[in-house]
PDB file as gemmi writes it, atoms N, CA and C in Angstrom:
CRYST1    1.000    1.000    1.000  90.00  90.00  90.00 P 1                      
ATOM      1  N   UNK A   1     -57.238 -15.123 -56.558  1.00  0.00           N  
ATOM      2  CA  UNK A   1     -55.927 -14.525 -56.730  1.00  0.00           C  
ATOM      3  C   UNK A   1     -55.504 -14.647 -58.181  1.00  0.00           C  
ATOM      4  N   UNK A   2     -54.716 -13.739 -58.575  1.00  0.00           N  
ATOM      5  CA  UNK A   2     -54.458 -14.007 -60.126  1.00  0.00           C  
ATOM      6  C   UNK A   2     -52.948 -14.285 -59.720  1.00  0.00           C  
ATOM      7  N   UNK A   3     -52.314 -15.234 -60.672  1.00  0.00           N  
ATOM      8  CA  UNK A   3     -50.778 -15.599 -60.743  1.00  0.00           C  
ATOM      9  C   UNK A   3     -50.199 -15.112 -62.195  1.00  0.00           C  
ATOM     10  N   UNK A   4     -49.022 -15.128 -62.040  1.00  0.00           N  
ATOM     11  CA  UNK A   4     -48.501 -14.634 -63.191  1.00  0.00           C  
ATOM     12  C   UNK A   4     -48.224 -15.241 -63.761  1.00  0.00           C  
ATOM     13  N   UNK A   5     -48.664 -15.244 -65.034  1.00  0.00           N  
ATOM     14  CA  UNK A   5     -49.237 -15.976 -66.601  1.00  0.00           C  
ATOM     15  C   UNK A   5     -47.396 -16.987 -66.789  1.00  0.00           C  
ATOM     16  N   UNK A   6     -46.519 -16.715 -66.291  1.00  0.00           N  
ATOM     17  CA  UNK A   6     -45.108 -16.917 -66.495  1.00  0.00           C  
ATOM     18  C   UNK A   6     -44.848 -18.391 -65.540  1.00  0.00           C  
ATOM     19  N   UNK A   7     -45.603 -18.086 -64.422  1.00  0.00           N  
ATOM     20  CA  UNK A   7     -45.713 -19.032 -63.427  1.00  0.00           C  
ATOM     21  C   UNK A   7     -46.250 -20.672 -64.043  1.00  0.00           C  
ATOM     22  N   UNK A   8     -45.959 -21.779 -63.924  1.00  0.00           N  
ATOM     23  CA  UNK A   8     -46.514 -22.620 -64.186  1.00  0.00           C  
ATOM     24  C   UNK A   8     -46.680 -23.793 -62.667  1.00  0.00           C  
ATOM     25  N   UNK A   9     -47.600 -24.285 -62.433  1.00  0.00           N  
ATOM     26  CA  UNK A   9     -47.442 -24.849 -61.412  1.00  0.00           C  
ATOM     27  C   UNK A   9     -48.143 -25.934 -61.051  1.00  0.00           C  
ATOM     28  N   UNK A  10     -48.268 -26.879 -60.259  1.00  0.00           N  
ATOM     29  CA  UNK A  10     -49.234 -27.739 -59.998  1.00  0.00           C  
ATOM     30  C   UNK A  10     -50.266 -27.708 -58.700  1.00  0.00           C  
ATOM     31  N   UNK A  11     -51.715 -27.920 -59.981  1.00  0.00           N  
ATOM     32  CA  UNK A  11     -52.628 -27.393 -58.631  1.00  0.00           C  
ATOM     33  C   UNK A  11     -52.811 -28.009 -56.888  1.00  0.00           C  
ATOM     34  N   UNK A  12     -51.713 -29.253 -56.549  1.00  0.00           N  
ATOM     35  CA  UNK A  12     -51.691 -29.982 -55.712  1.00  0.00           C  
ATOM     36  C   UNK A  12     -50.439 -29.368 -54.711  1.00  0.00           C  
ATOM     37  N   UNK A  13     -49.590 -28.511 -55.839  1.00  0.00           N  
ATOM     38  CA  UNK A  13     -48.355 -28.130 -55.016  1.00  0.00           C  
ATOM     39  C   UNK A  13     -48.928 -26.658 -53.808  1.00  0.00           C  
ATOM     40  N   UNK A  14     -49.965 -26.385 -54.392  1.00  0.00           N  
ATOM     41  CA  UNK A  14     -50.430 -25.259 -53.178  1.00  0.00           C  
ATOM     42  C   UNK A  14     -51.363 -25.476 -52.429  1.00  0.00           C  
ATOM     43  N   UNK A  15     -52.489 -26.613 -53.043  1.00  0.00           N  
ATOM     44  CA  UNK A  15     -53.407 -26.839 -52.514  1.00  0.00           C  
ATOM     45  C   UNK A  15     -53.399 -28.224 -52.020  1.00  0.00           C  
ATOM     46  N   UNK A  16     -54.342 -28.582 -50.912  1.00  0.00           N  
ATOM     47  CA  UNK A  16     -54.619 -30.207 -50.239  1.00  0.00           C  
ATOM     48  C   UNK A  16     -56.003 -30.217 -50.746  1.00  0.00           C  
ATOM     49  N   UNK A  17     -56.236 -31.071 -51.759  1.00  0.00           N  
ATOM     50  CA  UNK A  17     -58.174 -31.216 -52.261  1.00  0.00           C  
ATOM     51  C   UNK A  17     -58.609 -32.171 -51.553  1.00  0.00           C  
ATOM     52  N   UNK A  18     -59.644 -31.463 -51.033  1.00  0.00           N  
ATOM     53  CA  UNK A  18     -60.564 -32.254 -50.236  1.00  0.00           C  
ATOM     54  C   UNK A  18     -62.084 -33.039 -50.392  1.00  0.00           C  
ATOM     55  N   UNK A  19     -63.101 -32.483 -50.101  1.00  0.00           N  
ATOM     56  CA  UNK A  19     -64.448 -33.609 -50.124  1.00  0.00           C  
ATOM     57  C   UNK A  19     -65.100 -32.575 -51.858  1.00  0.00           C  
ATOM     58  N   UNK A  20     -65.474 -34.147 -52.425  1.00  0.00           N  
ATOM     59  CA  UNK A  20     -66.357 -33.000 -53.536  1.00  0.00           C  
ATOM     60  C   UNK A  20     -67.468 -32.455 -52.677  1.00  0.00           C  
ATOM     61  N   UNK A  21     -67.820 -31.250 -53.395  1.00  0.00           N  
ATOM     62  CA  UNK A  21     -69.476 -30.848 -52.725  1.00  0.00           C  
ATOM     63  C   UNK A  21     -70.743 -30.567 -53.691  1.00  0.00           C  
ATOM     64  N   UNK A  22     -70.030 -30.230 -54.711  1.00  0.00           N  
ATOM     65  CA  UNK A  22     -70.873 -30.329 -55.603  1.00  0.00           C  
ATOM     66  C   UNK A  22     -70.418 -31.011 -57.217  1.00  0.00           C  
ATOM     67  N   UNK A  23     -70.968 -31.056 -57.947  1.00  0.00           N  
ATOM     68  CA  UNK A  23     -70.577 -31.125 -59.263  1.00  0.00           C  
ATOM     69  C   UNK A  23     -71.518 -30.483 -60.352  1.00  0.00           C  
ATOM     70  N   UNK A  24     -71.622 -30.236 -61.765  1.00  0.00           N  
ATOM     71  CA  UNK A  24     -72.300 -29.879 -62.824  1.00  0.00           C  
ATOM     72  C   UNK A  24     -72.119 -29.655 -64.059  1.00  0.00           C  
ATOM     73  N   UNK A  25     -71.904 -29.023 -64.865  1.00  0.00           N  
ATOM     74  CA  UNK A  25     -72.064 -29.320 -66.224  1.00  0.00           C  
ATOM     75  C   UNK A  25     -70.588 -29.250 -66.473  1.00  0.00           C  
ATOM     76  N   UNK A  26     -70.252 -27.514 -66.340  1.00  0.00           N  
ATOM     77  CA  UNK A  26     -68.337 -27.945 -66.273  1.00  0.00           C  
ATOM     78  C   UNK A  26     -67.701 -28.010 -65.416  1.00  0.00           C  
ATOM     79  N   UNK A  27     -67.574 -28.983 -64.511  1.00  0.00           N  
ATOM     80  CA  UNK A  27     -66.841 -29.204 -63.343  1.00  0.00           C  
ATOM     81  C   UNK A  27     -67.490 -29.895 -61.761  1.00  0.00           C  
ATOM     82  N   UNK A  28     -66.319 -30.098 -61.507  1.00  0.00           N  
ATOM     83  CA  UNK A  28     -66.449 -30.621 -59.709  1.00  0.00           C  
ATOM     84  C   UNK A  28     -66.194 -29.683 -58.875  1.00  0.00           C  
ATOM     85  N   UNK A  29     -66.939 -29.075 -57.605  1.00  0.00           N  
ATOM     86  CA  UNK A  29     -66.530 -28.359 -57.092  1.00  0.00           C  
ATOM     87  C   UNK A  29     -66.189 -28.933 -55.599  1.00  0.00           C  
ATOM     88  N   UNK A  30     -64.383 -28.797 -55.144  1.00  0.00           N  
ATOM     89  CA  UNK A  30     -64.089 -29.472 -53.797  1.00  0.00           C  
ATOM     90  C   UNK A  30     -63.385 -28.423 -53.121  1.00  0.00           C  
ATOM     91  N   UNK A  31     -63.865 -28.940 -51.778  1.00  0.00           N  
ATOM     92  CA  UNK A  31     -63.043 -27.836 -50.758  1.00  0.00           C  
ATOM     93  C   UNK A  31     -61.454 -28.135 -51.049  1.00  0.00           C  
ATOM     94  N   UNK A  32     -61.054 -26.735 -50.499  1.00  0.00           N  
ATOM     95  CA  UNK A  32     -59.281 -27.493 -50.827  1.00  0.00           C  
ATOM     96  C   UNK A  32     -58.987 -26.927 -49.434  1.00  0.00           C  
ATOM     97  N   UNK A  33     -57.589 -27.010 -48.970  1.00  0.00           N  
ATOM     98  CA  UNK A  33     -57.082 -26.096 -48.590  1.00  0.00           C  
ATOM     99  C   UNK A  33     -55.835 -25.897 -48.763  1.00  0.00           C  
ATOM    100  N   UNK A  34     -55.651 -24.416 -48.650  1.00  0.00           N  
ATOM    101  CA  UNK A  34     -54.639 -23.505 -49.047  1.00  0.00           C  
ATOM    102  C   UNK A  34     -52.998 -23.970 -48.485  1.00  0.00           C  
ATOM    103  N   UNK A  35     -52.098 -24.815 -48.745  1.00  0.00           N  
ATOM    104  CA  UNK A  35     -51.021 -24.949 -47.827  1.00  0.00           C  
ATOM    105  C   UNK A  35     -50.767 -23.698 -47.411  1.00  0.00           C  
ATOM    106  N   UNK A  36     -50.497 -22.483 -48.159  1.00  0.00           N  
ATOM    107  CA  UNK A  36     -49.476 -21.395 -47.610  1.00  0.00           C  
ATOM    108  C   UNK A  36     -50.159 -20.767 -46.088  1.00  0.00           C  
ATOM    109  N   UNK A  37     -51.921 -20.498 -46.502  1.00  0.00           N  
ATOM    110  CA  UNK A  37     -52.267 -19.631 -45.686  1.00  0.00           C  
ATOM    111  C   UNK A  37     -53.214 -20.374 -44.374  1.00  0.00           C  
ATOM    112  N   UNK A  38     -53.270 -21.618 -45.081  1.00  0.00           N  
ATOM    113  CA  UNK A  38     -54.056 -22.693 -44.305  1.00  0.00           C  
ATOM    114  C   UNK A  38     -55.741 -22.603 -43.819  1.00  0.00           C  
ATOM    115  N   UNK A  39     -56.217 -21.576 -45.000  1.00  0.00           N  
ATOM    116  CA  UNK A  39     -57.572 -21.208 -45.167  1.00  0.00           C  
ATOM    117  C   UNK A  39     -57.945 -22.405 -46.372  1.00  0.00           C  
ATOM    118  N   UNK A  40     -59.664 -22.813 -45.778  1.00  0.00           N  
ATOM    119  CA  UNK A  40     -60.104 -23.443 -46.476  1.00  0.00           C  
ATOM    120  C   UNK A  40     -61.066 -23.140 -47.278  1.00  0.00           C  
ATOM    121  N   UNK A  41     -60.881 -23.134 -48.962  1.00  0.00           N  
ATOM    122  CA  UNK A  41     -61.550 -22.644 -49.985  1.00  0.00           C  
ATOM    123  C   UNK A  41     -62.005 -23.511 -51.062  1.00  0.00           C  
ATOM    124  N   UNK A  42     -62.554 -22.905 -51.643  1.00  0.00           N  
ATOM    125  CA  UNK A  42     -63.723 -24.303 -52.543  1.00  0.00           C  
ATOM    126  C   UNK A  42     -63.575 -23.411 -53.985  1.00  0.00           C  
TER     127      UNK A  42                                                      
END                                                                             
C-alpha cells in the first residue's frame, strides 16, 4: 500500500510484529499482522 508522504506514523500503531522468518543483508523479515484488516503479512 502506498501512504501519503504527509502521514507520519508508527510502524507498531498498525501493525502486531510477529515471528522473524528470515533475515539478510538489509533486513529482518517478520510476519506482522495488519490491526485494521486483520490479514497476516510479512
Amino acid at each position: 500500500a502506498i501512504l501519503d508522504a504527509t502521514q507520519i506514523c508508527n510502524l507498531e500503531d498498525g501493525y502486531l510484529l510477529g515471528e522473524q522468518l528470515e533475515w539478510g543483508q538489509f533486513g529482518v523479515i517478520r510476519s506482522c499482522l495488519d490491526k485494521l484488516t486483520g490479514k497476516i503479512i510479512a
